[in-house]
C-alpha positions as CSV (number, residue, x, y, z in Angstrom):
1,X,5.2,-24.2,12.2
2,X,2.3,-25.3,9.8
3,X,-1.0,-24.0,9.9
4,X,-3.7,-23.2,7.6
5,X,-5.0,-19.7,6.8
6,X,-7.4,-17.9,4.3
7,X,-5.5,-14.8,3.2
8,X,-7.2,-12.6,0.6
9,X,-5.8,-12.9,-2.9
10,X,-4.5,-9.5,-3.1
11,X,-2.5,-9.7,-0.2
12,X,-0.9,-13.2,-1.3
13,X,0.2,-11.5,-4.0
14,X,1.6,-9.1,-2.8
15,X,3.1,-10.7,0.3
16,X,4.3,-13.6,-2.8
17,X,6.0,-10.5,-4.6
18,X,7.8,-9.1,-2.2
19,X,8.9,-12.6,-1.1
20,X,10.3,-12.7,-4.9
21,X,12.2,-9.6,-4.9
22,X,13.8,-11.0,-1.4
23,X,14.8,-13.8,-2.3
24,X,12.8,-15.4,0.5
25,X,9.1,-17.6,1.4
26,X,6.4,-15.7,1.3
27,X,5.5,-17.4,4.7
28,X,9.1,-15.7,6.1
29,X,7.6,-12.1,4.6
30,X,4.4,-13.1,5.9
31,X,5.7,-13.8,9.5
32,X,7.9,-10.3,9.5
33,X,5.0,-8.8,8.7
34,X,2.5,-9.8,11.3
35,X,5.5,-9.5,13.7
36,X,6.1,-6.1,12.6
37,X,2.4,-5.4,13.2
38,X,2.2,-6.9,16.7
39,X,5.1,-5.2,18.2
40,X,5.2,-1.7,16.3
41,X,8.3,-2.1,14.9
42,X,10.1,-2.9,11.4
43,X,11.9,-5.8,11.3
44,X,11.8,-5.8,7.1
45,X,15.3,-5.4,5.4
46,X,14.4,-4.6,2.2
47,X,16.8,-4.7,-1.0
48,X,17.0,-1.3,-3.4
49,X,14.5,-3.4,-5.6
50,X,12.1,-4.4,-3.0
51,X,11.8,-0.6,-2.3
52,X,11.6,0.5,-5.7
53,X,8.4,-1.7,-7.4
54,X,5.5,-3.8,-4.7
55,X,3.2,-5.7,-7.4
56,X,4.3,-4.2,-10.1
57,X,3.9,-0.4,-9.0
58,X,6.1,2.0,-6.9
59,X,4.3,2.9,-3.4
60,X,4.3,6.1,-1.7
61,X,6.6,6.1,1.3
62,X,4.8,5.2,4.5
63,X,3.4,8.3,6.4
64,X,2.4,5.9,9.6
65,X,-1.1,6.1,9.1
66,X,-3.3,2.9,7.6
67,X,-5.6,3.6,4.6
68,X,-8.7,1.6,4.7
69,X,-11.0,0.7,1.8
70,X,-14.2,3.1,3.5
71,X,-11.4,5.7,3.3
72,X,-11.0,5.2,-0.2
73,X,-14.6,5.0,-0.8
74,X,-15.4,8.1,1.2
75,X,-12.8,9.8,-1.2
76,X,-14.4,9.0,-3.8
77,X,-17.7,10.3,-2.7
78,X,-16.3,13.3,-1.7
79,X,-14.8,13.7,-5.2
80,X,-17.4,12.3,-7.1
81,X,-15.4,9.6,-8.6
C-alpha cells in the first residue's frame, strides 16, 4: 500500500541504512518496525553487518527500555553537560 508520511530526517536515515545493509526497502524495514512496535515482538532478521554498525556507529544492545530526548537532556543537567 501507498500512503504518504512525514518521518523525521534522522529516522529516514537510519530506517534507509539499515534498509542498505539488508538488502531490502526502507518501507519493508519501516513496516517490521512499526509491526514490531505494535505487537511487542521482533520480527527483524538482521545480518552480522546489520548488527555490527546502524548509521555509521555501533549501538549498545537493547536493554528493553526506550530512551527519550528529555531523558537525555535531564542527563545532561544532572551532569552539567
Amino acid at each position: 500500500m501507498r500512503t504518504t508520511l512525514d518521518i523525521d530526517d534522522d529516522i529516514l536515515a537510519v530506517a534507509k541504512e539499515m534498509a542498505r545493509t539488508q538488502c531490502v526497502s526502507a518501507g519493508r524495514v519501516i513496516s517490521r518496525l512499526l509491526r514490531d512496535a505494535m505487537t511487542g515482538q521482533s520480527s527483524m532478521k538482521q545480518t552480522p553487518q546489520a548488527q555490527q554498525t546502524v548509521a555509521g556507529f555501533t549501538p549498545f544492545p537493547s536493554q528493553g527500555v526506550l530512551i527519550s530526548n528529555a531523558d537525555i537532556d535531564a542527563l545532561r543537567d544532572v551532569e552539567g553537560v
